[in-house]
C-alpha positions as CSV (number, residue, x, y, z in Angstrom):
1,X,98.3,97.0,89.5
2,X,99.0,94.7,92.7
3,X,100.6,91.4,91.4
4,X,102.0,92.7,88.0
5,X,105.8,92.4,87.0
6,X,107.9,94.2,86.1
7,X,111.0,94.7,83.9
8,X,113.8,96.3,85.9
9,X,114.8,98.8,83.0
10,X,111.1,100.2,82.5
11,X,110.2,103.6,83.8
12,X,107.8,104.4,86.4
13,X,106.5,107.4,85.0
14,X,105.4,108.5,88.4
15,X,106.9,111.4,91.0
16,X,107.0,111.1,94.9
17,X,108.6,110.3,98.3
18,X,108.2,107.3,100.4
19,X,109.1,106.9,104.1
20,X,110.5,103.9,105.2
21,X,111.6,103.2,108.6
22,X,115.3,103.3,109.4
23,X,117.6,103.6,112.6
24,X,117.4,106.5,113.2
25,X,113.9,107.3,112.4
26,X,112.3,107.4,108.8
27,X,114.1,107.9,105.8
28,X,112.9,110.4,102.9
29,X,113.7,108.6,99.4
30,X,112.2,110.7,96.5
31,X,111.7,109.0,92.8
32,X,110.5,110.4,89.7
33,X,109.0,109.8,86.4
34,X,112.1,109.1,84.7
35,X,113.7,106.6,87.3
36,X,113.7,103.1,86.1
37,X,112.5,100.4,88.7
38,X,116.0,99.4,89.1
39,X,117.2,103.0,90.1
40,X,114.4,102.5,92.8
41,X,115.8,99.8,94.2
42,X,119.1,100.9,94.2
43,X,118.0,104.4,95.9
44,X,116.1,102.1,98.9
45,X,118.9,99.7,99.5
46,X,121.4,102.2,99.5
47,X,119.1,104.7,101.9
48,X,120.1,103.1,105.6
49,X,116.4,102.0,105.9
50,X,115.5,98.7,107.3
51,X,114.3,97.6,104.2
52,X,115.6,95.4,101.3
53,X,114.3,95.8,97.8
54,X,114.4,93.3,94.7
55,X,112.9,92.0,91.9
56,X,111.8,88.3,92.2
57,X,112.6,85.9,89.2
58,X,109.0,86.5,88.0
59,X,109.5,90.5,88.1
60,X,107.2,91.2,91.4
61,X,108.9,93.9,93.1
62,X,109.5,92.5,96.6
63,X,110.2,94.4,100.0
64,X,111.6,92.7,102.9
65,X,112.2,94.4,106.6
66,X,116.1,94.1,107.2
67,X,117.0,95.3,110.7
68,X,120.0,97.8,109.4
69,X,122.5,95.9,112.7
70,X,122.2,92.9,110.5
71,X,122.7,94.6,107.3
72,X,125.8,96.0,108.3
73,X,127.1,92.7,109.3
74,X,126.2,91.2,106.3
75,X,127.7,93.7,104.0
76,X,131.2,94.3,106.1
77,X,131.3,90.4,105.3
78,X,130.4,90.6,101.5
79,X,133.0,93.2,101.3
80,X,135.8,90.6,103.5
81,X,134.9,88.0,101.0
């Protein structure tokens, strides 16, 4: 259902692949019925694909593009910090 939320711990209950775009082309990231939404996020922000995933403060899983230069540059300075 577009515009529901979602608890970060509940399973999806659903088996697939998406493609999202990455450097070096698209980027295969498979999920199952026994991930949790939170393993899904994990799995696309730790893929290398230009995209960022979170859940909002109201539970609405949000995607945002994230040119992977930038998010290299961001992370190598989370990790000086």
């Amino acid at each position: 259902m577009i515009g529901a939320s979602v608890g970060g711990g509940e399973q999806i209950g659903l088996q697939g692949t998406m493609q999202l775009s990455g450097p070096a082309g698209n980027n295969s990231i498979d999920y199952f019925p026994t991930d949790t939404v939170n393993d899904i996020i994990k799995r696309i922000n730790l893929s290398g694909s230009e995209v960022v995933a979170r859940l909002d403060r109201n539970g609405h899983l949000q995607l945002k593009a994230s040119p992977s230069a930038l998010r290299s540059e961001e992370h190598t300075s989370e990790l000086q910090s």
